[in-house]
N, C-alpha and C positions, 0 to 999 in steps of 0.2 A: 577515510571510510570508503572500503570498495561499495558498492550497488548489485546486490545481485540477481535484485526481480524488481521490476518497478511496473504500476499500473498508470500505463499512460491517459487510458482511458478516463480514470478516474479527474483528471484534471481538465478533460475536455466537458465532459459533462458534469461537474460541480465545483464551484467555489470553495475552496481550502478557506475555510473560518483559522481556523487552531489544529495547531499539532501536538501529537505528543509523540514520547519515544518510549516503548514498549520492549520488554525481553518475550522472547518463546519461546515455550517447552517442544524440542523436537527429540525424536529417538537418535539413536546413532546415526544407522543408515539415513535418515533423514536430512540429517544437518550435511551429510556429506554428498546428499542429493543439491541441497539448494548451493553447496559451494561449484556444483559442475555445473550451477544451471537450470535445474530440475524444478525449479518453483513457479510458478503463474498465478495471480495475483488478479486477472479478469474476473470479472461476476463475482467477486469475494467482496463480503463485509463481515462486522463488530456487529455483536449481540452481548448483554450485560444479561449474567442467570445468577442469584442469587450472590450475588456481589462480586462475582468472578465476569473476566472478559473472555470472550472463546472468540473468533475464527470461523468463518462458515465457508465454504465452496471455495479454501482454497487448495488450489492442486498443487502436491509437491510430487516428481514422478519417483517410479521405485528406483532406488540404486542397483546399476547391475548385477556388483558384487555380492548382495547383501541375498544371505543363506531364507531370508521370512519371503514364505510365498504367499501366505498371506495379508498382504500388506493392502492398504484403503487409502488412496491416493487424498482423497476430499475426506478426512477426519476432519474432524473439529481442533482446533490446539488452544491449547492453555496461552493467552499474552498475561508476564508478570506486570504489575502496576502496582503503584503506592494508594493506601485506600482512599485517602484525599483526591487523587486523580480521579480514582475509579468513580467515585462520589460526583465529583466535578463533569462528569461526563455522562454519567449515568442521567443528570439532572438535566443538561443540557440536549440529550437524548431525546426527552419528554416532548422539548418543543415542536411544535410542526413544522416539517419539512426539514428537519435534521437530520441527517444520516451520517454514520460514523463508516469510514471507508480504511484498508490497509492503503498506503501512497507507496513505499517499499520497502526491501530486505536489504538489510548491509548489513556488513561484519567490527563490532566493532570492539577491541581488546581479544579477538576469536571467539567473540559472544555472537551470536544472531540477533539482533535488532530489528524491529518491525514499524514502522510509523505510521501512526494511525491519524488520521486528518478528518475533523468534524467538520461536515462538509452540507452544502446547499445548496439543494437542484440549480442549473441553470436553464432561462428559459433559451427559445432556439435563437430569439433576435439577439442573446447574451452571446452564444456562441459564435453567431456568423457576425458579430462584431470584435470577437476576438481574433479567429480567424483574419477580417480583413485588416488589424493592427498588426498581425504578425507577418503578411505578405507586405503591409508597409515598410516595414521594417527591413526585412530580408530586400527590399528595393531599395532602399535608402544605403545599407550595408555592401551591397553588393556596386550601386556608382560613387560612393565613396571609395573603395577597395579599383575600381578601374581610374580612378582622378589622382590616387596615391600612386598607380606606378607607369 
């Protein structure tokens, strides 16, 4: 599974509870936009309307080829889910301080695939103690890697 948009963001500032894997409704020109590229995934989340999951603020850009001038970069799109998911999430939604976020776009069998990560704020002292596990680590990796040669 190639990667074609990922919200990096989203992992800096929320905890990934649960995933799910998600299809979505793109037009032509669209799907051939996020294969070059063309999708961003920043400041976008999952709203649940009337049992259906939609998509909000995310930007797919227009393709160049493509003949529609009037194309709306931030539509809403359709993600397919099974109702039981959608149930399951929907419910899960309710709770406070749960937000359902897109994590990323891959391709997979030449479907579009979207992942969506029920996720929960982190506070700052969460982050900047992520943060200094990660600079641990990349120190640790790094004079290991000078002791190996």
């Amino acid at each position: 599974m190639s990667s074609l948009a990922q919200n990096k963001k989203a992992f800096h500032d929320y905890s990934v509870l649960e995933k799910y894997e998600a299809g979505i409704v793109l037009t032509g020109p669209e799907i051939k936009s996020v294969k070059n590229g063309g999708a961003n995934l920043k400041g976008s989340y999952i709203t649940i309307k009337n049992g259906e999951v939609w998509t909000q603020n995310m930007h797919i850009s227009p393709y160049k080829y493509a003949p529609d001038q009037d194309f709306n970069p931030l539509r809403n799109r359709k993600l397919l889910l099974k109702k039981k998911e959608i149930e399951k999430i929907a419910s899960l939604e309710k709770e406070k301080g749960i937000t359902i976020i897109p994590l990323n776009i891959h391709l997979k069998n030449n479907f579009a695939k979207i992942d969506i990560g029920i996720c929960k704020g982190k506070k700052n002292y969460d982050k900047r103690d992520d943060l200094r596990k990660k600079s641990q680590n990349m120190d640790i990796k790094k004079t290991l890697r000078s002791l190996n040669y």
